[in-house]
C-alpha positions as CSV (number, residue, x, y, z in Angstrom):
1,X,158.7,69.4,125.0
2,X,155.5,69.1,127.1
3,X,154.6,67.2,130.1
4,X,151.5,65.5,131.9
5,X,150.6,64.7,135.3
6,X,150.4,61.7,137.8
7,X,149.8,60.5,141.1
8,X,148.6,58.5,144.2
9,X,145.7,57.9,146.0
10,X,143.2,55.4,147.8
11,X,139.9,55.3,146.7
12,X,136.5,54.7,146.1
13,X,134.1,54.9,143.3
14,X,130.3,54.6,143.0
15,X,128.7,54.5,139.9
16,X,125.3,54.8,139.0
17,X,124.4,52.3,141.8
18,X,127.3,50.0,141.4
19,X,130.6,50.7,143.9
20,X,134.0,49.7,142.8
21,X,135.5,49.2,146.3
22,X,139.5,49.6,147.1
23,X,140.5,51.6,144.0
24,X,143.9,53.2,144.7
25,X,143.8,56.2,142.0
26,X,146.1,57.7,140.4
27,X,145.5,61.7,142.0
28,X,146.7,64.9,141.1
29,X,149.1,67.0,139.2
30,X,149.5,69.4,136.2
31,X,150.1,69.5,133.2
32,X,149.9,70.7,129.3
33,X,151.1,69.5,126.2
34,X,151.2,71.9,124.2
35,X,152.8,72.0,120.3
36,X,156.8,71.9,121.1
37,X,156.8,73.7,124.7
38,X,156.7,73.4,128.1
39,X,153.6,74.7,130.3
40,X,152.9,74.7,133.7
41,X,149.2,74.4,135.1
42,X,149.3,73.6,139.2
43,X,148.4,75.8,142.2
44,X,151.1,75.7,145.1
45,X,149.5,77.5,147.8
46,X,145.7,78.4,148.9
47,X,143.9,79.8,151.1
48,X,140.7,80.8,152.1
49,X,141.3,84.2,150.3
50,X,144.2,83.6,148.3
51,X,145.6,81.3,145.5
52,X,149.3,80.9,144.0
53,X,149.4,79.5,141.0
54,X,153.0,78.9,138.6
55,X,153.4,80.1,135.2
56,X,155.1,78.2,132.5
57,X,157.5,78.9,130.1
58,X,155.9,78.8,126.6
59,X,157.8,78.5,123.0
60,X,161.5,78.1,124.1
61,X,160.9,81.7,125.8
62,X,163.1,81.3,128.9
63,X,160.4,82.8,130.7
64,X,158.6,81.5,133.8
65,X,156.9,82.7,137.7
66,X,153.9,83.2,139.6
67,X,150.4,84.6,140.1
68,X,149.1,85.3,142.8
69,X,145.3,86.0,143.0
70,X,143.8,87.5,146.4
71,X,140.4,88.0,147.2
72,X,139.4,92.2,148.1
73,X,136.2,92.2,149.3
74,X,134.1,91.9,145.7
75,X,137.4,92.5,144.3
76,X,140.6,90.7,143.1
77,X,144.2,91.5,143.3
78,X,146.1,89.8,140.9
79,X,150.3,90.3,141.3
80,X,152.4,88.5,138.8
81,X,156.0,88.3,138.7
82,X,158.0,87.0,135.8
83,X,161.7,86.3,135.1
84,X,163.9,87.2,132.2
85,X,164.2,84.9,129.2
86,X,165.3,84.4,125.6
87,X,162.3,86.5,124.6
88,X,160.4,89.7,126.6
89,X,157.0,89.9,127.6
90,X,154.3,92.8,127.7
91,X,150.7,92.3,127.4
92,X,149.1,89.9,129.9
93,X,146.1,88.7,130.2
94,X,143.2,86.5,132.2
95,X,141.6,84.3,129.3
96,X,139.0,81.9,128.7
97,X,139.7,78.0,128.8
98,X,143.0,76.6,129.8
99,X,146.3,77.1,128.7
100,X,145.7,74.1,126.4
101,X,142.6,75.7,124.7
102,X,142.9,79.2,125.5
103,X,139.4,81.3,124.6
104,X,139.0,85.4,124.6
105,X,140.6,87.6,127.2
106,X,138.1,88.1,130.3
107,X,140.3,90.2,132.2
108,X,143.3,92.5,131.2
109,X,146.3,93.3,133.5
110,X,149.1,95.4,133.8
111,X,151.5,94.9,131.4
112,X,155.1,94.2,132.2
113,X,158.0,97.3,131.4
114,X,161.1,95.9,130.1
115,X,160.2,92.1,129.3
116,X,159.8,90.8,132.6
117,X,159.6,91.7,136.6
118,X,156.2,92.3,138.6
119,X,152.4,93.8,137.7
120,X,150.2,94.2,139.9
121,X,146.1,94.9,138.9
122,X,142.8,95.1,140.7
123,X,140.1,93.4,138.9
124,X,136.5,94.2,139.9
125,X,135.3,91.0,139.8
126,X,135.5,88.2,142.7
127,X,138.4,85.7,142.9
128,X,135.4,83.1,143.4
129,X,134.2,84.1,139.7
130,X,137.4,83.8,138.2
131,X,138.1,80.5,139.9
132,X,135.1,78.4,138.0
133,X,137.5,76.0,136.3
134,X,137.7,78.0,133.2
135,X,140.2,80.3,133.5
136,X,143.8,81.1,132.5
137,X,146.4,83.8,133.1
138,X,148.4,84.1,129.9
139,X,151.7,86.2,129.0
140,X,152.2,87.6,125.5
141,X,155.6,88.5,123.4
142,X,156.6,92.1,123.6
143,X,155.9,93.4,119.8
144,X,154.8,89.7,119.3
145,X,151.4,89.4,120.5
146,X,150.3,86.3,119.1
147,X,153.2,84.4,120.5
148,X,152.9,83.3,124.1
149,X,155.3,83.0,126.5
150,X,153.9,81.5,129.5
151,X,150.7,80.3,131.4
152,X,149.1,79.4,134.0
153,X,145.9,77.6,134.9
154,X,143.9,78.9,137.3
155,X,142.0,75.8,138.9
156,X,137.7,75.9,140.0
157,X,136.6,75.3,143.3
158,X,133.5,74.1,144.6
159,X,131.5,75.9,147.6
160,X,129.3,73.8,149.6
161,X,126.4,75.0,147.9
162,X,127.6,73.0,145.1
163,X,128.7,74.4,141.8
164,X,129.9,73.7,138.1
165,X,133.6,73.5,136.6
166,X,133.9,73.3,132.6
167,X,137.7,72.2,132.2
168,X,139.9,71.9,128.6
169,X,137.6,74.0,126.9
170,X,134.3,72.5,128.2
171,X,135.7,68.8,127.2
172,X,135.6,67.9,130.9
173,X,132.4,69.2,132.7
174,X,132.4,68.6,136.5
175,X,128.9,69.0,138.2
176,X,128.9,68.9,142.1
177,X,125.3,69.3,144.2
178,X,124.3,71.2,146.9
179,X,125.6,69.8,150.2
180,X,128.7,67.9,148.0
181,X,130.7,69.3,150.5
182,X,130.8,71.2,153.9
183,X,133.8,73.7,152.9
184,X,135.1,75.1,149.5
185,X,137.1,72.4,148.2
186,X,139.6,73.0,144.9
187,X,139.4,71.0,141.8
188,X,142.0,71.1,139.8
189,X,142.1,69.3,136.4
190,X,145.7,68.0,134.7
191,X,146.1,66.4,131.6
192,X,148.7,63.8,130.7
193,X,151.2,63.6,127.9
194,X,153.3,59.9,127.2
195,X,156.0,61.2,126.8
196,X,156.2,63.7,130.3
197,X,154.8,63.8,133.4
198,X,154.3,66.5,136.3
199,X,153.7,66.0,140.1
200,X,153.0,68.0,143.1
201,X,156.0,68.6,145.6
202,X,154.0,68.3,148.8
203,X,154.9,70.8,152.2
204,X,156.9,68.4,154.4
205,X,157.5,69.2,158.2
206,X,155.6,72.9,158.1
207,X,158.3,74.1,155.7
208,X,155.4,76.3,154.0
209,X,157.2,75.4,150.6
210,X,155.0,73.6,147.4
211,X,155.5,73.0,144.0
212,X,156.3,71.0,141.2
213,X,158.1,68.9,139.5
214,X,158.1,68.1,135.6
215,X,160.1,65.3,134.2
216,X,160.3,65.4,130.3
217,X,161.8,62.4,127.6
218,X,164.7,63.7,126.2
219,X,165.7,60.3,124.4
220,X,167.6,58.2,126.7
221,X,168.0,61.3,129.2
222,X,165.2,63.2,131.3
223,X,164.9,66.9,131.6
224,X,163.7,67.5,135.3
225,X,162.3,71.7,136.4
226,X,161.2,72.3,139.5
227,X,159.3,74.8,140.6
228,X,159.8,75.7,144.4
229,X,157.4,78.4,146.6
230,X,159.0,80.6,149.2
231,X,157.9,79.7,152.5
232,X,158.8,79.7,156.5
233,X,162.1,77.5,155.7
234,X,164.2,77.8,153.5
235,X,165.3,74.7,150.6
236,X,168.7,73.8,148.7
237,X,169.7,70.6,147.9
238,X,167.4,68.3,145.8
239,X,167.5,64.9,144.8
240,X,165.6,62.0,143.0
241,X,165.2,59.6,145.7
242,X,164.8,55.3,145.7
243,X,161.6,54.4,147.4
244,X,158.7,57.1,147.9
245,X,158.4,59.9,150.1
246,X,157.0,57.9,153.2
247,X,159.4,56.0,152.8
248,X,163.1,57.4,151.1
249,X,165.9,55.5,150.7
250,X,169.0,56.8,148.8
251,X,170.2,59.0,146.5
252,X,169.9,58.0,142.5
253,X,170.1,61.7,140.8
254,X,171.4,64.8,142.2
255,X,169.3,67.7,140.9
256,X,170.4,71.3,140.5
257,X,170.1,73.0,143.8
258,X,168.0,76.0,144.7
259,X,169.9,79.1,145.2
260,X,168.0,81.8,147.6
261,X,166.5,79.5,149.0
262,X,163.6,78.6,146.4
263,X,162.6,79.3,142.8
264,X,163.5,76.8,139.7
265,X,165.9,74.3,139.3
266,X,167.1,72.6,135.5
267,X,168.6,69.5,135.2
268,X,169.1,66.6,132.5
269,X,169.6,63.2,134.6
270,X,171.2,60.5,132.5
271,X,168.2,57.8,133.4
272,X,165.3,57.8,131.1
273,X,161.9,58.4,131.6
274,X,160.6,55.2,131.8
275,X,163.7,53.9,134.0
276,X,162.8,56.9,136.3
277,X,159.1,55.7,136.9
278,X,159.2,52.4,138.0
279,X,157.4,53.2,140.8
280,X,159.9,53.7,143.0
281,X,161.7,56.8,142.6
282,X,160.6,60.5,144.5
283,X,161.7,64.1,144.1
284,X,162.6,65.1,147.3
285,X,164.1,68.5,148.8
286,X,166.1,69.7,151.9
287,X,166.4,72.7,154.2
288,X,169.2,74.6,153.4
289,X,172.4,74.4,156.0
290,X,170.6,71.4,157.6
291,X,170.0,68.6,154.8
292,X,168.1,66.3,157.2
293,X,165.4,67.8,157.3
294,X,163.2,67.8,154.4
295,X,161.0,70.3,153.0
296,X,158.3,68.9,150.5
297,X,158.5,65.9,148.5
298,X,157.1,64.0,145.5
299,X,156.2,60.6,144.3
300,X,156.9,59.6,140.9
301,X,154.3,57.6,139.6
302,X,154.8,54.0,137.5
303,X,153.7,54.4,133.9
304,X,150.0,53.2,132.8
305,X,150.2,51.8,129.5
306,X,146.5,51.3,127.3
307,X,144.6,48.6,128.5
308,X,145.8,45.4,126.1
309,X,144.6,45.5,122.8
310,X,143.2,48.8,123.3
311,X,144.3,52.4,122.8
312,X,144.1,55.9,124.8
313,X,142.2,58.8,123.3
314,X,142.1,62.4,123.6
315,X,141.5,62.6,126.9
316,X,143.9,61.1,129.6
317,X,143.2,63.3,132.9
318,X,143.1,63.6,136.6
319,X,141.0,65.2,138.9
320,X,142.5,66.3,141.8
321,X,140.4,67.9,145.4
322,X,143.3,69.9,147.1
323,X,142.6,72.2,150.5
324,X,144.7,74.9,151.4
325,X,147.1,73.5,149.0
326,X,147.3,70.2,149.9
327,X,146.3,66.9,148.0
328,X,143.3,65.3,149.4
329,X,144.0,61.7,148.3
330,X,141.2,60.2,150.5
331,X,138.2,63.0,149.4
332,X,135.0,61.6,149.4
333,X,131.8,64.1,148.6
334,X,128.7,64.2,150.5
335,X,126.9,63.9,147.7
336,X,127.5,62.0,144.5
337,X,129.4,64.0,141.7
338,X,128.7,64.1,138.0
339,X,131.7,64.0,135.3
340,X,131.0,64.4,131.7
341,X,134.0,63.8,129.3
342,X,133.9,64.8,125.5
343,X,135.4,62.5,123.0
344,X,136.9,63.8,119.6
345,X,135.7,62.8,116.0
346,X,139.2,61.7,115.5
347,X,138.6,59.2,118.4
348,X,135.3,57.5,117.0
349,X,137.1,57.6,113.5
350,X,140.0,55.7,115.0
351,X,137.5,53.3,117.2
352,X,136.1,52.6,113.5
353,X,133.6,54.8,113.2
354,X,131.4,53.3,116.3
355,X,130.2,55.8,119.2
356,X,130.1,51.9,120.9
357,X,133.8,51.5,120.5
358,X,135.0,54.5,123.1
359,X,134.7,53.5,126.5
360,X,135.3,55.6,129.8
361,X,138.2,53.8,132.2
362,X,139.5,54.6,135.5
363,X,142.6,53.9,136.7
364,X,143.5,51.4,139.8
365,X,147.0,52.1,140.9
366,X,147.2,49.0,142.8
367,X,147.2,46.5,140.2
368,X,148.6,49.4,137.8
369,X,145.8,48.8,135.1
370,X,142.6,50.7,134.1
371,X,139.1,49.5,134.5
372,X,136.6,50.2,132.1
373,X,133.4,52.2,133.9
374,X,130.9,50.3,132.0
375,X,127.8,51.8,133.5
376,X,128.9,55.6,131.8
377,X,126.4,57.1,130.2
378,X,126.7,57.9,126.8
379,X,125.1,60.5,124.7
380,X,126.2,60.2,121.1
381,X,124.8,63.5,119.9
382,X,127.0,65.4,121.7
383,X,129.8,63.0,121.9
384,X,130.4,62.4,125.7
385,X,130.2,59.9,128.7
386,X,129.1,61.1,132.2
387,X,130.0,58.8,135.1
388,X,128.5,59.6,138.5
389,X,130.7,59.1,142.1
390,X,131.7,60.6,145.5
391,X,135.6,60.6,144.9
392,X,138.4,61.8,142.0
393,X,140.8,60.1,140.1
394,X,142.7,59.7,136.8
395,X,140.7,59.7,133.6
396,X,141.0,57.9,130.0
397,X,139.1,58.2,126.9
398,X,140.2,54.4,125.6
399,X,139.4,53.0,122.4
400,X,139.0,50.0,120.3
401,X,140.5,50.3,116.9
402,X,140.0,46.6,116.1
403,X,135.8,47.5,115.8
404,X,134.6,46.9,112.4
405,X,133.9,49.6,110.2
406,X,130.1,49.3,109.7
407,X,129.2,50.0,105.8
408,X,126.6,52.5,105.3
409,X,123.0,51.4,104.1
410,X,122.4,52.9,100.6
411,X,119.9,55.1,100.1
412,X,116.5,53.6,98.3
413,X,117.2,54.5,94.8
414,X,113.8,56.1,92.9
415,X,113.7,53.9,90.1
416,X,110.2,55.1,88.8
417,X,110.5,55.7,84.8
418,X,109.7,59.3,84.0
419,X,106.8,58.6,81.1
420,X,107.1,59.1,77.4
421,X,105.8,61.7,75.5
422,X,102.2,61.1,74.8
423,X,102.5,58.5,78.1
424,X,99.6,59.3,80.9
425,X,101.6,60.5,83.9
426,X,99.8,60.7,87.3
427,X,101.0,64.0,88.9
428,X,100.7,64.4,92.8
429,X,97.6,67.0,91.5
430,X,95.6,64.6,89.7
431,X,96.2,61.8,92.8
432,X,94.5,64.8,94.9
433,X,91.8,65.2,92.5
434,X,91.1,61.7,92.4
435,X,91.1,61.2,96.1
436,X,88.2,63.9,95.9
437,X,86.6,62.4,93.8
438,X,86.7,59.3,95.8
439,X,85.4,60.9,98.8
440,X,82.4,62.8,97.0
441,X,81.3,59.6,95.8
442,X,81.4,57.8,99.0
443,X,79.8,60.7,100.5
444,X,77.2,60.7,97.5
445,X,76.4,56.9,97.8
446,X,75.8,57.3,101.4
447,X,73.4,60.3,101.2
448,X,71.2,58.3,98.3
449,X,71.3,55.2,100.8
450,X,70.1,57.0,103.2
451,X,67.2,58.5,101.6
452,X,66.1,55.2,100.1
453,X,65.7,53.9,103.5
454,X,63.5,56.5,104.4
455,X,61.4,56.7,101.2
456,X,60.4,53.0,102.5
């Protein structure tokens, strides 16, 4: 099981000198796929000082919750709570990379007692440090090390002095310039799977409650867990919703309601996938004891099929600016924003074998259909294509399979005849010698020239 994000937004793009105007972009939310398991990678709540992110149940593990990172001075408190599962927890860790492409362990925290419940650590480094875009907070089986039981990505931000954010293991490199923007900004990058989707639950009327929501294909069903912050109000029923969440209509699915108030919800709604994003369906929630009012909400996004003819590569992504927590969908930087994207051998194999054949597309929500960003630049040594613009959006490595396979010059062939025995060979020894000679002589011949002019 494994999800991928969606979204909406209006936007648009400059690139090196050319601007595609009115792009309505795809923005925002998390996700993972990740071999047979479900992972969660979306802050819910920030601050200035403070950042919430969820944590994801990993390898049918039962186990899921929250990290909360907060900024001490040069410090960093970190305060994890888990809930009980199939399997129990101990070790825990701050790693390298994403939950996707996890690297070494940066930072080490408390360890849980008893599979589950709350650790708190202090690290001595600065919450700005940790959040570069590279960093994950990953649980670990009791007695069972190597197998993970949740994660959570913990997303970059960029100060307005500019910075740079190295995402899915450095395969997605943001780069933003001094002055990009006049306050710290979060970038947060998610990752899309075809066969799941994830999407932010947006606060609604200053319920101080965010989260997510992941919709997974389970063959003509959908698996739908949401994930639900605490906040000033309190939440219970939840529904999928006709229409979008400026504009609801009724009920299609009943979800599994929140009990306490927030926390997670399971349910398997008889509609597929597909059925459910046709572009008008939304996750929506209510206050608890007075249903009309509603607490956050979510838009589920139509599907984006490959462009015809064409197919996606590795690397289908968003990239999403969020403040205080909540989705910027009209974000536009001061100054113009690099974004360099890796593409796999497997993709150039599969776009026959041609660096030419793998093109960088954007997607424009309005007519539902990806553009190709022609004026990327390429650099086939290291495999990438950096675009350069003022806003976010949603990401495709796309490639064309129906390229010809170029075949491979042959190598001249030496076809020189070793000699005979009793042959004359010319070694590379004797050419020298010759080309000695040669010179002495020339050198000879002009010295006697010389000194026959003079003798007349």
């Amino acid at each position: 099981m494994s999800f991928g994000y969606v979204g909406n937004g209006t936007q648009t793009l400059f690139v090196r000198g050319r601007i595609l105007v009115g792009l309505a972009m795809a923005l925002a939310i998390l996700a993972i796929v990740s071999s047979g398991s479900v992972l969660a990678s979306s802050h819910v709540g920030t601050t200035a000082d403070s950042i919430v992110i969820p944590l994801g149940s990993l390898n049918d593990s039962g186990q899921s919750g929250w990290a909360t990172l907060t900024a001490n001075g040069s410090q960093t408190d970190v305060a994890v709570t888990l809930s009980a599962g199939a399997l129990q927890s101990e070790l825990m860790h701050i790693h390298q990379g994403s939950c996707s492409n996890l690297g070494g362990v940066d930072y080490p925290l408390t360890s849980f007692v008893g599979g589950s419940g709350d650790s708190a650590t202090t690290l001595s480094v600065s919450l700005t440090s940790i959040r570069d875009g590279n960093h994950a907070v990953n649980v670990h089986e009791a007695g069972n090390p190597g197998n993970y039981t949740a994660c959570g990505d913990i997303p970059g931000i960029i100060e307005p002095g500019g910075g740079t954010l190295s995402f899915a293991g450095g395969d997605v490199v943001v780069k933003a310039p001094d002055g990009a923007t006049s306050a710290a900004v979060d970038i947060a990058y998610f990752p899309e799977s075809a066969d799941s989707i994830a999407i932010p639950l947006g606060v609604l009327n200053d319920s101080g409650q965010r989260g997510w929501a992941t919709l997974t294909a389970n063959g003509a069903q959908t698996d739908v867990a949401v994930a639900l912050s605490a906040g000033a109000l309190e939440s219970e029923l939840i529904h999928i919703h006709q229409g979008s969440c400026a504009n609801l209509g009724g009920v299609d699915h009943p979800l599994t309601s929140f009990v306490g108030g927030a926390g997670d919800s399971i349910t398997t709604v008889a509609a597929s996938l597909s059925s459910l994003r046709n572009g008008n369906q939304a996750v929506n929630i209510h206050e608890a004891g007075n249903p009309g009012n509603y607490t956050a909400c979510g838009d589920i996004p139509v599907e984006r099929p490959a462009p015809a003819g064409l197919v996606l590569g590795s690397q289908v992504f968003s990239l999403a600016v969020m403040k205080s927590g909540v989705l910027q969908n009209n974000f536009s930087f001061s100054q113009f924003v690099s974004v360099t994207v890796k593409y796999s051998a497997a993709d150039k194999a599969a776009a026959g074998g041609r660096d030419d054949n793998v093109s960088l597309y954007i997607h424009d929500a309005a007519s539902g259909s990806w553009i190709e960003i022609s004026s990327a630049l390429p650099n086939v040594i290291d495999q990438t294509l950096t675009l350069s613009q003022q806003t976010l959006g949603t990401y495709a490595i796309v490639l064309d399979t129906g390229g010809v396979i170029p075949t491979p010059t042959a190598a001249p062939v030496d076809t020189t005849t070793p000699p005979d025995t009793g042959d004359f060979g010319v070694s590379t020894g004797m050419m020298l010698a010759l080309g000695l000679v040669g010179v002495f002589l020339v050198l000879g011949g002009g010295f006697m020239i010389t000194r026959g002019r003079r003798s007349n």
